[in-house]
TIPA-434169 format. One record per atom (N, C-alpha, C): x, y, z. Coordinates in steps of 0.001 Angstrom, whole numbers, padded with zeros to 6 digits, always signed. Example, Ala and Ser with C-alpha at 12.3 -4.5 7.8 and 13.67 -1.06 7.14 Angstrom:
<recs>
{u = +013190&v = -005690&w = +007800}
{u = +012300&v = -004500&w = +007800}
{u = +013200&v = -003300&w = +007800}
{u = +012850&v = -002250&w = +007080}
{u = +013670&v = -001060&w = +007140}
{u = +012900&v = +000030&w = +007870}
</recs>
This chain:
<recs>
{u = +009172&v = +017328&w = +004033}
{u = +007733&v = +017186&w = +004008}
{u = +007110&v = +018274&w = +003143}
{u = +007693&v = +019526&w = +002883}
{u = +006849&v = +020511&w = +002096}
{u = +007556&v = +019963&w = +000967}
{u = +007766&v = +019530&w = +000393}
{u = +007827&v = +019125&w = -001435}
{u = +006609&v = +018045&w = -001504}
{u = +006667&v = +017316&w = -000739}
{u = +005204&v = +016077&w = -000795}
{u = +003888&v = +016783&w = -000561}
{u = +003925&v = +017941&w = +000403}
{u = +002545&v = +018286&w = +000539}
{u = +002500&v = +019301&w = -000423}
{u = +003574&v = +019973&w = -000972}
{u = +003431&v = +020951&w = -002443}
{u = +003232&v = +019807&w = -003869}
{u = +003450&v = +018874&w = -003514}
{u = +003284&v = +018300&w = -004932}
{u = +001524&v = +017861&w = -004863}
{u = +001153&v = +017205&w = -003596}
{u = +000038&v = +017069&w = -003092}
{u = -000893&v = +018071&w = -003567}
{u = -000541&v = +019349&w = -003488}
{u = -001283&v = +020743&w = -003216}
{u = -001319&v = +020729&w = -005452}
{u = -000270&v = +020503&w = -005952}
{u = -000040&v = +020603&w = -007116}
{u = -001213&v = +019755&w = -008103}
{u = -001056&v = +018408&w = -007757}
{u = -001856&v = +017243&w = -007897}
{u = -003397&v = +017442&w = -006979}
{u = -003938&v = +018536&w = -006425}
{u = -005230&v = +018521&w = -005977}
{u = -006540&v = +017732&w = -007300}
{u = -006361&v = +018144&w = -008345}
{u = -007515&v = +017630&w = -009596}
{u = -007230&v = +016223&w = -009387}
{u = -006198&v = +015961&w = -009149}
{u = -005651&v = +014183&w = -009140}
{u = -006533&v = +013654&w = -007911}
{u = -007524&v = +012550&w = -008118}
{u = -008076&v = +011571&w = -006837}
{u = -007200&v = +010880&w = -006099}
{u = -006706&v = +011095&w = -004947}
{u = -005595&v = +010408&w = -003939}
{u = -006599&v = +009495&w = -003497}
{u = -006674&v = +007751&w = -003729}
{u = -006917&v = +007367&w = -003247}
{u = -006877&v = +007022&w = -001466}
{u = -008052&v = +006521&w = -001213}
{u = -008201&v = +006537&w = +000474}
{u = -007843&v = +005252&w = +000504}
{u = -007631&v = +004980&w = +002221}
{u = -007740&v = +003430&w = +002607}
{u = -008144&v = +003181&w = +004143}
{u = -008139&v = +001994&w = +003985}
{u = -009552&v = +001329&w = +005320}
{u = -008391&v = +001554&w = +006667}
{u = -009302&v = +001166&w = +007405}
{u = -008156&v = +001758&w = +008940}
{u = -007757&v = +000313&w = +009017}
{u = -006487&v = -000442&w = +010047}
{u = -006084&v = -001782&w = +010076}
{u = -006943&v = -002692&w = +010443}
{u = -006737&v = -003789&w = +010363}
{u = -007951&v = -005017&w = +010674}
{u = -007529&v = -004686&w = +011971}
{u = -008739&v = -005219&w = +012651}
{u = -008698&v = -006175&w = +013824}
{u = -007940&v = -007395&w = +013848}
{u = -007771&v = -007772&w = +015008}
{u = -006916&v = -008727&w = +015481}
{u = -007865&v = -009798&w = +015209}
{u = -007621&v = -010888&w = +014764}
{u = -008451&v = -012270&w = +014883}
{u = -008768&v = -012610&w = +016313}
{u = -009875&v = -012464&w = +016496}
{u = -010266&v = -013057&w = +017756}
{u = -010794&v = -014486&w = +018100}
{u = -009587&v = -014574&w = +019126}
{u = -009630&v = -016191&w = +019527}
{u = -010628&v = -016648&w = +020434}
{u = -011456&v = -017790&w = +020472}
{u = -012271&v = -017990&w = +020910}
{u = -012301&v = -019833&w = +021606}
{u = -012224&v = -019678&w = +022805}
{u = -011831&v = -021276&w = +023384}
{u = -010827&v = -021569&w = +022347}
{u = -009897&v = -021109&w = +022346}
{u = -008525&v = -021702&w = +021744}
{u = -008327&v = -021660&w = +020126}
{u = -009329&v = -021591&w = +019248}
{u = -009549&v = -021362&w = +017974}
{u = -010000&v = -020070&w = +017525}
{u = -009520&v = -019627&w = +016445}
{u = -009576&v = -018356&w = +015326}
{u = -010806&v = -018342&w = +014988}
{u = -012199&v = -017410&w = +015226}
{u = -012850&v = -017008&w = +014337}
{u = -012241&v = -016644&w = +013419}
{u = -013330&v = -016629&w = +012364}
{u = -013063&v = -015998&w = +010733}
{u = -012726&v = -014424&w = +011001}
{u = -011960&v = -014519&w = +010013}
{u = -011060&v = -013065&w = +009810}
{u = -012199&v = -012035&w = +009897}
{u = -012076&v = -010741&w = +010431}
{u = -012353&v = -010006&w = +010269}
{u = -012075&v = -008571&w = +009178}
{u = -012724&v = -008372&w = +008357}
{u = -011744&v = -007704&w = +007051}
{u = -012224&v = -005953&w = +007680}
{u = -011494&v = -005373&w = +007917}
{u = -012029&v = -003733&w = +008121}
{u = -012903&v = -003024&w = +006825}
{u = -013575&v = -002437&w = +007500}
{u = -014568&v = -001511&w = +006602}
{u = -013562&v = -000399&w = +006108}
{u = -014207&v = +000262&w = +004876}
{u = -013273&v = +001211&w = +004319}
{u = -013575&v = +002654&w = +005283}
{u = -012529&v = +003655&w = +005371}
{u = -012348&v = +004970&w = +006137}
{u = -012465&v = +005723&w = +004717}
{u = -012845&v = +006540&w = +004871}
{u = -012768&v = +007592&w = +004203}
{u = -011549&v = +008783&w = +004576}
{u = -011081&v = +008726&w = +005855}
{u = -010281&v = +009487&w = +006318}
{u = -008754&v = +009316&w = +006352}
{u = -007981&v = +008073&w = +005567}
{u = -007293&v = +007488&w = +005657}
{u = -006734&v = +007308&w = +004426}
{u = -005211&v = +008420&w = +004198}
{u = -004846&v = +008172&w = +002576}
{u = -003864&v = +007039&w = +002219}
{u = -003875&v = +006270&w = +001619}
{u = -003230&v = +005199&w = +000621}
{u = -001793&v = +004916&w = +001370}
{u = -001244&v = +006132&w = +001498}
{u = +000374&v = +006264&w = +001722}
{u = +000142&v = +007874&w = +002725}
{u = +001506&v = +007895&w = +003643}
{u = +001283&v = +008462&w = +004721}
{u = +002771&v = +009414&w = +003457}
{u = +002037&v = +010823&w = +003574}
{u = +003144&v = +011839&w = +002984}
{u = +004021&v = +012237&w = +004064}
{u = +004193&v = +012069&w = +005266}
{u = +004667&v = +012242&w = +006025}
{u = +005932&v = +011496&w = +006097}
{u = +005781&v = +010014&w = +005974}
{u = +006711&v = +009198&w = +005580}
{u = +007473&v = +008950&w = +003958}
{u = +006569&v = +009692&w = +003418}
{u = +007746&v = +010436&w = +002258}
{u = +008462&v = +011146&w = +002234}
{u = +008232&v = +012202&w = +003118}
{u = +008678&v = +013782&w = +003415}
{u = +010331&v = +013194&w = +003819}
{u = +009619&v = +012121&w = +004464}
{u = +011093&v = +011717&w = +006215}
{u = +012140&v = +011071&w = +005100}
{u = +011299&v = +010179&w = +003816}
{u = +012493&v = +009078&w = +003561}
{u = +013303&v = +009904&w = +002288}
{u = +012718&v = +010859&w = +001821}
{u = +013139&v = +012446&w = +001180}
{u = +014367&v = +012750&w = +001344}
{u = +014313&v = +013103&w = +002847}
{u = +014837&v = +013684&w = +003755}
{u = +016354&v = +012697&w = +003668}
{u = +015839&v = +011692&w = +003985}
{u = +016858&v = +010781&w = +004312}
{u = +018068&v = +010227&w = +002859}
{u = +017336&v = +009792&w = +001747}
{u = +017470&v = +009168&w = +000664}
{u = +017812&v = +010518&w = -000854}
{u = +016736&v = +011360&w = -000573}
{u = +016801&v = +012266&w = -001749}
{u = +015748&v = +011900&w = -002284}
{u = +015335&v = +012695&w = -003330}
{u = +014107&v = +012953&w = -003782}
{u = +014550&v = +011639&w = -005517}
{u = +015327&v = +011775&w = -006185}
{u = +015718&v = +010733&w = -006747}
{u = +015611&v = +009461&w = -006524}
{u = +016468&v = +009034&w = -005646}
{u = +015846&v = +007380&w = -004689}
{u = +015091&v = +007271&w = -004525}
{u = +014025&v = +008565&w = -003732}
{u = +012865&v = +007721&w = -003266}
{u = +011488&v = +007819&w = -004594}
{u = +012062&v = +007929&w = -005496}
{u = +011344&v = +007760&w = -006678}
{u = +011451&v = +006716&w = -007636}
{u = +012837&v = +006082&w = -007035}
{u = +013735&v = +004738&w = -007463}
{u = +013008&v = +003624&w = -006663}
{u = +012665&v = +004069&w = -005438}
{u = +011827&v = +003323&w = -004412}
{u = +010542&v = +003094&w = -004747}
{u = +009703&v = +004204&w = -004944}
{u = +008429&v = +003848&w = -005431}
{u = +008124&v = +003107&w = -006594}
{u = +009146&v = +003544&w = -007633}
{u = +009220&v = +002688&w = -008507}
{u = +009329&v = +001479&w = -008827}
{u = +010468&v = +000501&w = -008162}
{u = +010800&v = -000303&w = -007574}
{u = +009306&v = -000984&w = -006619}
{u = +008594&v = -000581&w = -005495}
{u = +007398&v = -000515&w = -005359}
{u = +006362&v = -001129&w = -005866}
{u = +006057&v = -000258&w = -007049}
{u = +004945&v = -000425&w = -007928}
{u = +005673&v = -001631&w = -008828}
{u = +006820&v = -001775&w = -009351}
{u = +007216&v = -003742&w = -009818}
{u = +006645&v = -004414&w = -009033}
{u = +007268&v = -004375&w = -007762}
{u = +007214&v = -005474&w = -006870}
{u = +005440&v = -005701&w = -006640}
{u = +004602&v = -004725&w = -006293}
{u = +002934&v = -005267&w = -006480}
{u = +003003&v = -005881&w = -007871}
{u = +002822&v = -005188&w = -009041}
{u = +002486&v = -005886&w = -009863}
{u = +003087&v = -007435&w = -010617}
{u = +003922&v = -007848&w = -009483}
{u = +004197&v = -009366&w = -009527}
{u = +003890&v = -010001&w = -008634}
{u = +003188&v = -009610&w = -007578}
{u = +002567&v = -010300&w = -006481}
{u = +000883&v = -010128&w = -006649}
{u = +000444&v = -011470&w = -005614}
{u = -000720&v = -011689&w = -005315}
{u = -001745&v = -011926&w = -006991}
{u = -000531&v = -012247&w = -007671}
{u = -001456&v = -012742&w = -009283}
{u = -002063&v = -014769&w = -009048}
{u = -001142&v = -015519&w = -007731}
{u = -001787&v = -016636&w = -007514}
{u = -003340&v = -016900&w = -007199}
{u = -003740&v = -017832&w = -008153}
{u = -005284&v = -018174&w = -007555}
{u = -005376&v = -018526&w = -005658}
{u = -005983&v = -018357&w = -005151}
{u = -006352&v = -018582&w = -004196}
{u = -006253&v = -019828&w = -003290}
{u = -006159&v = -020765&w = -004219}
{u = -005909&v = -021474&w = -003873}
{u = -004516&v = -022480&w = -003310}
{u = -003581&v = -021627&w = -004157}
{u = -002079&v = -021349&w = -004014}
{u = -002159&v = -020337&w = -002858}
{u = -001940&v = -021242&w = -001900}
{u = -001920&v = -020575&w = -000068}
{u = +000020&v = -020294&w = -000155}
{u = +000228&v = -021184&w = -000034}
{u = +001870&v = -020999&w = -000068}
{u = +002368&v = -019468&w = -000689}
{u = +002076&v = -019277&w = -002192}
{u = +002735&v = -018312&w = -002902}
{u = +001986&v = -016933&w = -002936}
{u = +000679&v = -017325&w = -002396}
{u = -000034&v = -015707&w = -002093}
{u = +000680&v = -015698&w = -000498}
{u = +001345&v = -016382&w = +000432}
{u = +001306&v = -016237&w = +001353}
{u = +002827&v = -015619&w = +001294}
{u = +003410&v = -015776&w = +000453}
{u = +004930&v = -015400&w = +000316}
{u = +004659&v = -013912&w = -000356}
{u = +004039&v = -013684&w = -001356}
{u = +003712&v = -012190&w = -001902}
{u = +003242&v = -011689&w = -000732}
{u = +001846&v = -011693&w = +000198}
{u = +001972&v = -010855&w = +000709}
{u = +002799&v = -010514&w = +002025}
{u = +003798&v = -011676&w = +002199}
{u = +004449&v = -011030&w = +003187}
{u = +005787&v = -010252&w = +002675}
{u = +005835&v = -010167&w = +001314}
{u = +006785&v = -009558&w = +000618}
{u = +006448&v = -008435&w = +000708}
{u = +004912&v = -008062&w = -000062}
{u = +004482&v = -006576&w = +000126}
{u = +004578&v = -005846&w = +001325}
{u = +003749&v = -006219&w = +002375}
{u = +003840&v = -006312&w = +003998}
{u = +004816&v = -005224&w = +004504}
{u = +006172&v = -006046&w = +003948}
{u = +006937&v = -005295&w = +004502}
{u = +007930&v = -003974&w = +003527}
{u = +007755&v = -004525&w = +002307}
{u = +008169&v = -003173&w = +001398}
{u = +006933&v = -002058&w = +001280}
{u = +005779&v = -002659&w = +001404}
{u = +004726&v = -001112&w = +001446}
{u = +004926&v = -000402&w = +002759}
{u = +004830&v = -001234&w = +003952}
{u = +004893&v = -000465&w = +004950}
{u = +006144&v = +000339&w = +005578}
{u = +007446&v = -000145&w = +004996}
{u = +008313&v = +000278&w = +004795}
{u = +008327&v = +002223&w = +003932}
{u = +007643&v = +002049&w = +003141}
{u = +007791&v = +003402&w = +002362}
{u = +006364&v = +004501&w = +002452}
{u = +005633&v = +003745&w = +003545}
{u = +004057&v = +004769&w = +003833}
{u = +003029&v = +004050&w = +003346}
{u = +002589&v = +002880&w = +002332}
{u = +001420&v = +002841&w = +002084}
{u = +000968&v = +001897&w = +003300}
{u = +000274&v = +002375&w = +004183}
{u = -000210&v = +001390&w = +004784}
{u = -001317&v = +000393&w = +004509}
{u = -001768&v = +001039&w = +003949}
{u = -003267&v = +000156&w = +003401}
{u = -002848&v = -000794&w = +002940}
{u = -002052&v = -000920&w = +002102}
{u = -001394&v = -001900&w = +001470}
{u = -000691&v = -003105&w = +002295}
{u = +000361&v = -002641&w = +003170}
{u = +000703&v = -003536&w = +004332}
{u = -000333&v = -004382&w = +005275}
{u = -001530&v = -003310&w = +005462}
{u = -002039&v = -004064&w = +006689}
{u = -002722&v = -005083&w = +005941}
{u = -003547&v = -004450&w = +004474}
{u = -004013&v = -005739&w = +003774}
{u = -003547&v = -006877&w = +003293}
{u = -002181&v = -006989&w = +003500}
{u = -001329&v = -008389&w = +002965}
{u = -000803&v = -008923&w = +004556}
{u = -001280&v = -007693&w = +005834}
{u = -000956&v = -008760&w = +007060}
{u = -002236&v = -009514&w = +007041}
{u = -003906&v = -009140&w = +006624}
{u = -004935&v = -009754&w = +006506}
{u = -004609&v = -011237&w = +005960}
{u = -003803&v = -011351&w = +004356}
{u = -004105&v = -011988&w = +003722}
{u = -002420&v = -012932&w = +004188}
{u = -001535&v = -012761&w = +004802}
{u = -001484&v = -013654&w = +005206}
{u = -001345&v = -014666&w = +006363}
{u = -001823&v = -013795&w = +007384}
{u = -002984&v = -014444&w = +008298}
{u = -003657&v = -015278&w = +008064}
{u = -004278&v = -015312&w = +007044}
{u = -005362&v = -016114&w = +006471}
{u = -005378&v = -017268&w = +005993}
{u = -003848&v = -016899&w = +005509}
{u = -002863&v = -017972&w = +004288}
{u = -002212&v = -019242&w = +005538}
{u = -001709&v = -018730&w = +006702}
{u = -001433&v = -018925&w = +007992}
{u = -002088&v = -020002&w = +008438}
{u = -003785&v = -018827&w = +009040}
{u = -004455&v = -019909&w = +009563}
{u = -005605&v = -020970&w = +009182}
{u = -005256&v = -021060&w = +007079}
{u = -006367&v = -021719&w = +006793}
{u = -007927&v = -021268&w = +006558}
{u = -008518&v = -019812&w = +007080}
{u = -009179&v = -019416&w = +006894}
{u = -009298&v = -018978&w = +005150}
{u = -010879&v = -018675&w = +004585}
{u = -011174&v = -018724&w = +003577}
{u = -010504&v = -017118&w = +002579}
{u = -009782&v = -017115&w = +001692}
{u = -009106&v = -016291&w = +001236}
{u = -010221&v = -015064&w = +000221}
{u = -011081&v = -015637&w = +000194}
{u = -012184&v = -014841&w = -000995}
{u = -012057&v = -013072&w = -000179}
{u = -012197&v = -012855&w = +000653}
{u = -012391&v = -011600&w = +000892}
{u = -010681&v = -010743&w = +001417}
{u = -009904&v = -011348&w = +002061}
{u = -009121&v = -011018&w = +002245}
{u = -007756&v = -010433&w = +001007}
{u = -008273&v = -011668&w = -000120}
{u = -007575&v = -011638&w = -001346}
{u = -008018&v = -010187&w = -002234}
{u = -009145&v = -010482&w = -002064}
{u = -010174&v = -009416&w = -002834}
{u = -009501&v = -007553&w = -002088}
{u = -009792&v = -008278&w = -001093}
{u = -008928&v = -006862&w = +000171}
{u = -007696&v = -006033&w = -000679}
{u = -006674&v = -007013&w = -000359}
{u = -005361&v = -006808&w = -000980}
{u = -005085&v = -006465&w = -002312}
{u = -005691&v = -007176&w = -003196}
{u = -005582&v = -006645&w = -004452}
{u = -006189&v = -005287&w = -004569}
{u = -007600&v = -005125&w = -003936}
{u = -007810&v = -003640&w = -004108}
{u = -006828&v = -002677&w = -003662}
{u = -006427&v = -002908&w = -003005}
{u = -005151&v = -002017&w = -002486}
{u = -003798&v = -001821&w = -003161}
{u = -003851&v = -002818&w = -003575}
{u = -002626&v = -003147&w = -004422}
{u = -002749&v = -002178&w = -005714}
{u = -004009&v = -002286&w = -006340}
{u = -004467&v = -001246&w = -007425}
{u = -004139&v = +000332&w = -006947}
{u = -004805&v = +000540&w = -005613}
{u = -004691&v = +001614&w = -004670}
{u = -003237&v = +002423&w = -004846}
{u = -002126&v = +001211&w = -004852}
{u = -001520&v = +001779&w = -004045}
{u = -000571&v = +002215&w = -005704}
{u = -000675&v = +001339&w = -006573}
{u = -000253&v = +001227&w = -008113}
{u = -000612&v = +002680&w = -008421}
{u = -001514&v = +003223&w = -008223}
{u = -002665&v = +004669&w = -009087}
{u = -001814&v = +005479&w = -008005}
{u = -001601&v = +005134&w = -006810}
{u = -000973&v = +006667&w = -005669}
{u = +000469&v = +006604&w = -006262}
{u = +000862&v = +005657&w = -006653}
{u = +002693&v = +006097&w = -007122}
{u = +002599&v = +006281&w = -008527}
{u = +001319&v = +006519&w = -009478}
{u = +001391&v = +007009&w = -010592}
{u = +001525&v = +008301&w = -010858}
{u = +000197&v = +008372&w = -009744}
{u = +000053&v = +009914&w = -009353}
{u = +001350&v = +010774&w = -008581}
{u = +001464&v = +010124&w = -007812}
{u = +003491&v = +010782&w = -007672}
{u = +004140&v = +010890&w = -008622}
{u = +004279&v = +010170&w = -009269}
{u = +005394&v = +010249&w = -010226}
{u = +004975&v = +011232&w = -011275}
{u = +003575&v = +011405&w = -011684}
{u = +003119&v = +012077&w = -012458}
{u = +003397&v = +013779&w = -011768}
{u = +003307&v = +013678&w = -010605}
{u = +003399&v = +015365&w = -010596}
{u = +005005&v = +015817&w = -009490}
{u = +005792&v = +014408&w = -009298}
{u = +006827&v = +014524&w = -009236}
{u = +007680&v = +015017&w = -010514}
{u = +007493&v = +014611&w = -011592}
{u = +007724&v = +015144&w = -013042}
{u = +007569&v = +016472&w = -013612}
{u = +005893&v = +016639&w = -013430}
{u = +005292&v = +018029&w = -013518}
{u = +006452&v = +019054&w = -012479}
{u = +006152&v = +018776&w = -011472}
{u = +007071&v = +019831&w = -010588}
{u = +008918&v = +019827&w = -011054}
{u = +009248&v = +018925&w = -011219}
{u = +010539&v = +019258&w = -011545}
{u = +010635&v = +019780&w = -012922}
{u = +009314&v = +019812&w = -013596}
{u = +009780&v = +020361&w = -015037}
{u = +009292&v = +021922&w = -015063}
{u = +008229&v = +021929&w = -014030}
{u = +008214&v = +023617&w = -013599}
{u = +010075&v = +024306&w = -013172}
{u = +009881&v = +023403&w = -011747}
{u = +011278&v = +024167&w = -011363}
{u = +012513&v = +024304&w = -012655}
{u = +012716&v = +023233&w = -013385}
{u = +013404&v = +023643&w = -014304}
{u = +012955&v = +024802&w = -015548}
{u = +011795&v = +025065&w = -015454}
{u = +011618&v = +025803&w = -016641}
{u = +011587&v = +027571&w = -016039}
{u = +011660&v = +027268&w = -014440}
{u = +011504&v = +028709&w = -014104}
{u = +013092&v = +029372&w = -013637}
</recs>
């Protein structure tokens, strides 16, 4: 965990994007789904949990899990590019993301593709939920740039000192 919160500390000028706290549960009502509820954004809530970098660090090496993020940031930027109307294949991206973001810390990212495919699920209208996810998806694209960017920086300090 202190190499993530030193790279953190390194990368302070860098904007760490934030993210919204998890949806609410769809609340059922005489047997049927109201409309989704999409969470408001937190301000207190970063993109990816460094904590769960620190751990998979720990576990994997600092190499892999840069192979991981990397790997990561592919896998968004080939998902959730279906129009909306393609329920099936946004519904397969985000349960792809779902579980590889939340897998490596970004939560924002996960909970917004459990939104969207919920949605995909129960037929409810995709305009905001879609809109959700992709912002996050951007979110989460700019937080593993920014890693990698001062994952770099720092190893080219340590090597130069």
């Amino acid at each position: 965990m202190l190499y993530w919160l030193t790279v953190l500390e390194r990368c302070r000028g860098l904007s760490v994007p934030r993210s919204p706290p998890p949806i609410d549960t769809i609340k059922i009502r005489d047997g049927a789904p109201d409309l989704l509820e999409v969470s408001k954004f937190d301000e207190s809530e970063l993109v990816y949990d460094p904590s769960t970098l620190a751990e998979l660090e720990s576990v994997f090496g600092r190499v892999r899990l840069m192979d991981l993020l990397s790997h990561l940031n592919s896998e968004i930027a080939q998902r959730l590019l279906a129009p909306e109307t393609d329920r099936s294949a946004l519904r397969h991206d985000a349960h792809t993301l779902l579980s590889v973001s939340g897998s490596l810390g970004f939560f924002e990212l996960s909970r917004r593709c459990i939104e969207m495919e919920q949605a995909c699920l129960l037929g409810i209208d995709l305009v905001a939920p879609l809109r959700a996810a992709r912002s996050a998806a951007k979110g989460a694209i700019a937080a593993i740039g920014e890693l990698e960017a001062c994952a770099i920086a720092a190893t080219t300090e340590a090597c130069a000192a």
